[in-house]
N, CA, C and O atoms as a DFTB+ gen file, in Angstrom:
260 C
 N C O
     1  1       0.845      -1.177       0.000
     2  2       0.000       0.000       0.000
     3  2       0.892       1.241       0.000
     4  3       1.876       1.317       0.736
     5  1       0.487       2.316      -0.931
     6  2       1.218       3.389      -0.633
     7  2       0.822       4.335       0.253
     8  3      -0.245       4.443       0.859
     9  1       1.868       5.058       0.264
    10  2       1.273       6.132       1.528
    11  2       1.355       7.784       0.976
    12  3       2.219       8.245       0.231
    13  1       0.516       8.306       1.408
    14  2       0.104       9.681       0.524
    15  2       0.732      10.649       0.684
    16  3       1.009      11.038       1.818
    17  1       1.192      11.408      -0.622
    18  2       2.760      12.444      -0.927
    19  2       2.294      13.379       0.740
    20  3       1.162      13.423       1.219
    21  1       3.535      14.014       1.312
    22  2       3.229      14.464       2.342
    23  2       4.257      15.694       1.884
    24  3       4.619      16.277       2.906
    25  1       4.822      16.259       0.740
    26  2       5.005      17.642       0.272
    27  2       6.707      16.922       0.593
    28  3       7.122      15.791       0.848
    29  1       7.345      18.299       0.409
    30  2       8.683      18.010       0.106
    31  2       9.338      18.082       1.561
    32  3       9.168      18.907       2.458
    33  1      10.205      16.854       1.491
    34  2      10.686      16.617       3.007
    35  2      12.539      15.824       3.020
    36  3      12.811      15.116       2.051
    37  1      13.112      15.926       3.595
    38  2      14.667      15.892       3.348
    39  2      14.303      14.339       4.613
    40  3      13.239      14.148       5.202
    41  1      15.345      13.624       4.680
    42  2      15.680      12.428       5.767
    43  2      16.631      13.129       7.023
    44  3      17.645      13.819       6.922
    45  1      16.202      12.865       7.727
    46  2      17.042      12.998       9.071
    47  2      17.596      11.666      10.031
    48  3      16.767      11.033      10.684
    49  1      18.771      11.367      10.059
    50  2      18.685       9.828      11.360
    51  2      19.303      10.746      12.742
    52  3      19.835      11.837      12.948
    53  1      18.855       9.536      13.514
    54  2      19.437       9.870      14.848
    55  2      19.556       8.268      15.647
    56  3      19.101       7.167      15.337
    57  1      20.426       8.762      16.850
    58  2      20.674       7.341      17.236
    59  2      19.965       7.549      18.524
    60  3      20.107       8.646      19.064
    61  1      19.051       6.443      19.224
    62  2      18.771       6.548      20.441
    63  2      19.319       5.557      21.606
    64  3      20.067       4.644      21.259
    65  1      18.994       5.695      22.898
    66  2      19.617       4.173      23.538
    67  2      18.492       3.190      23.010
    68  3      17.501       3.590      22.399
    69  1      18.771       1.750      23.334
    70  2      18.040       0.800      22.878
    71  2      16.585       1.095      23.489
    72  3      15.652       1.569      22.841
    73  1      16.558       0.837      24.458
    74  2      15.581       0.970      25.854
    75  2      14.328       1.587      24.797
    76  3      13.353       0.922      24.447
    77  1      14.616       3.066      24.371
    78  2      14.040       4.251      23.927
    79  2      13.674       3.171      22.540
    80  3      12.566       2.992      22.035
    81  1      14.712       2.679      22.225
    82  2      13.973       2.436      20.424
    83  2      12.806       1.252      20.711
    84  3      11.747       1.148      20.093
    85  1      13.322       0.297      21.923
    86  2      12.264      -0.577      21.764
    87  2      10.643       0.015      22.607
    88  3       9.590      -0.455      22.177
    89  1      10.616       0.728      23.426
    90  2       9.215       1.622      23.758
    91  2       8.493       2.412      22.510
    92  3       7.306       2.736      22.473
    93  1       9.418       2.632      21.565
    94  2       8.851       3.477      20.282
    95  2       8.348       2.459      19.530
    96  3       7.259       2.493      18.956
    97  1       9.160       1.509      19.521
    98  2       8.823      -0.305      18.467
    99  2       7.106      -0.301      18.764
   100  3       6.246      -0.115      17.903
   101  1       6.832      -0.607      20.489
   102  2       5.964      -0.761      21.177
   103  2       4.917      -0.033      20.969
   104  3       3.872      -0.507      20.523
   105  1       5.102       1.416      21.321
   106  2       4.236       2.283      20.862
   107  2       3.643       2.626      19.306
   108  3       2.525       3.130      19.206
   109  1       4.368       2.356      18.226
   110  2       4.241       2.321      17.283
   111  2       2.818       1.301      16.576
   112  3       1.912       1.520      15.773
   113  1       3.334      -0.030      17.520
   114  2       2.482      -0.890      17.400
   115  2       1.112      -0.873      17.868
   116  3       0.210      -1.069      17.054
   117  1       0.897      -0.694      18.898
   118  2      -0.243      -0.080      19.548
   119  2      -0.765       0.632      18.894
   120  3      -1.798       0.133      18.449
   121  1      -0.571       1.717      18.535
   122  2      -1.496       2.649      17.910
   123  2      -1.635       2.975      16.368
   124  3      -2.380       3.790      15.823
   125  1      -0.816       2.211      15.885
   126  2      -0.513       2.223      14.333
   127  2       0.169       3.338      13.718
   128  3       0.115       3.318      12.489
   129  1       0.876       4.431      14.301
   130  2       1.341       5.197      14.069
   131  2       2.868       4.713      13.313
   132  3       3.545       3.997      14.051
   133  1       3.484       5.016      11.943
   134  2       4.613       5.079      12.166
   135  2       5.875       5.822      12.723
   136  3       5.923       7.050      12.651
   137  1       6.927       5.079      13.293
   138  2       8.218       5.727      13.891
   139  2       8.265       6.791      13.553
   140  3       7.953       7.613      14.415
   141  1       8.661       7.329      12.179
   142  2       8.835       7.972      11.451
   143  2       8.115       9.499      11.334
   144  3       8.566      10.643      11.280
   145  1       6.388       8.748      11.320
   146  2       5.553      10.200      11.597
   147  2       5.649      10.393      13.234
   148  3       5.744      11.532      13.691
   149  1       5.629       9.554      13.866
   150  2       5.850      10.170      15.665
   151  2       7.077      10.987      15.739
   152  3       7.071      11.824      16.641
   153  1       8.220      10.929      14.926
   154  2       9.614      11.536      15.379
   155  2       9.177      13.115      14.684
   156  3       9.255      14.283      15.064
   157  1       8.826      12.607      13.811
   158  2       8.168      14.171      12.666
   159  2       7.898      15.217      13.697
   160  3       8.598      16.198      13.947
   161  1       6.720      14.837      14.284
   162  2       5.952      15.516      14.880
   163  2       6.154      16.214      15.982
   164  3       5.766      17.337      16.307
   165  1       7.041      15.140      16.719
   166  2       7.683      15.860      17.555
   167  2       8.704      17.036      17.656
   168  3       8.577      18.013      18.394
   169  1       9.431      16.863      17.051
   170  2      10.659      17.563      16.427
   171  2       9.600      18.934      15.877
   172  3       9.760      20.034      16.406
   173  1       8.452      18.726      14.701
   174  2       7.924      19.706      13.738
   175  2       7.334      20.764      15.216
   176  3       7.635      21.956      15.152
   177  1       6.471      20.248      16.554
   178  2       6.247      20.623      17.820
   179  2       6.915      21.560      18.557
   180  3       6.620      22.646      19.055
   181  1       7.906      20.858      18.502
   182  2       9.452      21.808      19.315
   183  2       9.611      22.757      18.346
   184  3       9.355      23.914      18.683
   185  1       9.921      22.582      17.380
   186  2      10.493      23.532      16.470
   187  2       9.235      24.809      16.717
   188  3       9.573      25.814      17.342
   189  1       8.207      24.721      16.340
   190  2       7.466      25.737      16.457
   191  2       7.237      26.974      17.557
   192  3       6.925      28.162      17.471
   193  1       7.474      26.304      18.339
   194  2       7.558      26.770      19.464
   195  2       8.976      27.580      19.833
   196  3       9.053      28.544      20.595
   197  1       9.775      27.126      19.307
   198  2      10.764      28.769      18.823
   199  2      10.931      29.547      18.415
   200  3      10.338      29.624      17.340
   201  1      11.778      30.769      18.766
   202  2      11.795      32.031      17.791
   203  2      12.886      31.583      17.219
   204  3      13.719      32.406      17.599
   205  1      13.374      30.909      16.632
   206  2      14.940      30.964      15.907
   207  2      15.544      32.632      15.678
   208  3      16.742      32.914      15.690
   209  1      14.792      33.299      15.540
   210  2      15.747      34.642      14.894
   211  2      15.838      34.987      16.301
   212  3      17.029      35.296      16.339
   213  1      15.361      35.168      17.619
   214  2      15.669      35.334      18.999
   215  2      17.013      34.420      19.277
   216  3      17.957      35.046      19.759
   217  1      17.187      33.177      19.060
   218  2      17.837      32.182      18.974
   219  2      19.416      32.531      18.466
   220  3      20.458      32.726      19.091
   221  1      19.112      32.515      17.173
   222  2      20.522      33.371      16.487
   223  2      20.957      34.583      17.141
   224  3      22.156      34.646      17.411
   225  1      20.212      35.559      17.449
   226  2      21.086      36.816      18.253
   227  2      21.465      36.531      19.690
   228  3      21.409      37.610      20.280
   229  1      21.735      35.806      20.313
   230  2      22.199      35.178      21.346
   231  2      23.688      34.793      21.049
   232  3      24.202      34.150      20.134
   233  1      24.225      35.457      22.220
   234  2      25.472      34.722      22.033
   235  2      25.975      33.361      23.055
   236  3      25.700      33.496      24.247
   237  1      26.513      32.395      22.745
   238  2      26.157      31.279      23.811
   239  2      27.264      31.647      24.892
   240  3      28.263      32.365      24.838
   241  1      26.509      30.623      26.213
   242  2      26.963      31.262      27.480
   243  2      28.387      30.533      27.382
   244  3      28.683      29.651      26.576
   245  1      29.259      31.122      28.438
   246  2      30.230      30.861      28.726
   247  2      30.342      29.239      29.576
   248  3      29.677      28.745      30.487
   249  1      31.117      28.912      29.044
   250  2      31.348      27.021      29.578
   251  2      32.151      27.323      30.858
   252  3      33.068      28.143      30.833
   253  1      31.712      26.481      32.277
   254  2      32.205      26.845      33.565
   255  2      32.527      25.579      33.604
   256  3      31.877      24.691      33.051
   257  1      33.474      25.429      34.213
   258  2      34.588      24.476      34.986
   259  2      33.738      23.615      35.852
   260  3      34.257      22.769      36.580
């Protein structure tokens, strides 16, 4: 079955501990959601919720001992 164009989108990986990948396995299953759209969403969530241009004029703090 295919799955329906969702507009133009680039790949991202990331590595998690195991623990984390197999609760997502889990959850995935349960609710029929794929990995893939749960990581989306989250990430697309956070992101919104920033000002990035606030973000960029920041200069980062100083690293303490």
């Amino acid at each position: 079955m295919t799955r329906p164009y969702k507009g133009d989108r680039v790949s991202l990986t990331t590595k998690i501990p195991r623990a984390y990948y197999d609760k997502l396995n889990r959850l995935s299953a349960a609710t029929g959601e794929t990995k893939v759209d749960y990581i989306a969403a989250l990430i697309i969530k956070d992101l919104d919720t920033l000002d990035i241009d606030a973000v960029e004029g920041q200069e980062p703090l100083p690293m303490s001992a």
